[in-house]
C-alpha positions, 0 to 999 in steps of 0.5 A: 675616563683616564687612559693610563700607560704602565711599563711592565716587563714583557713577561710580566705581560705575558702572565697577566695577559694569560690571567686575564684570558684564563678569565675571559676578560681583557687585560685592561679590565684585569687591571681595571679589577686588580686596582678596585681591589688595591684601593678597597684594601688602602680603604679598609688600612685608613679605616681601621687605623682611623678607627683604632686611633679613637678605639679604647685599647683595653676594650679592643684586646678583650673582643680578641681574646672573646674571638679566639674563645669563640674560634678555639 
C-alpha cells in the first residue's frame, strides 16, 4: 500500500475531519472512498466517450427522445 501526503488548507482539514466523524470513519479512509468514487466516475466519462465514439449518432438521439416519452 502507497502512502500519500496532500497539502490542503487547515480549514479544509478541519471539514473533512468533521465529514469523516459525522460518519464514524478516519480521514484517511474518507479520502480513501472519496478517490474510489473520483476514479469510478473518469471510468464511466472514458467508457462512454469510448462507446459513443463507436455509437450510430442518429440511433442514439432516438433512445433519448424514447427516454423523455417514457419519463413526460
Amino acid at each position: 500500500m502507497a502512502t500519500l501526503t496532500v497539502r490542503i488548507p487547515d480549514d479544509k482539514h478541519l471539514r473533512l475531519k468533521q465529514l469523516a466523524e459525522s460518519k464514524g470513519i478516519s480521514v484517511n479512509k474518507l479520502i480513501e472512498e472519496l478517490s474510489t468514487v473520483a476514479l469510478a466516475e473518469f471510468d464511466t466519462h472514458n467508457r462512454f466517450k469510448l462507446m459513443a465514439g463507436r455509437g450510430d449518432a442518429k440511433r442514439g438521439l432516438e433512445l433519448l427522445d424514447k427516454l423523455d416519452r417514457l419519463t413526460d
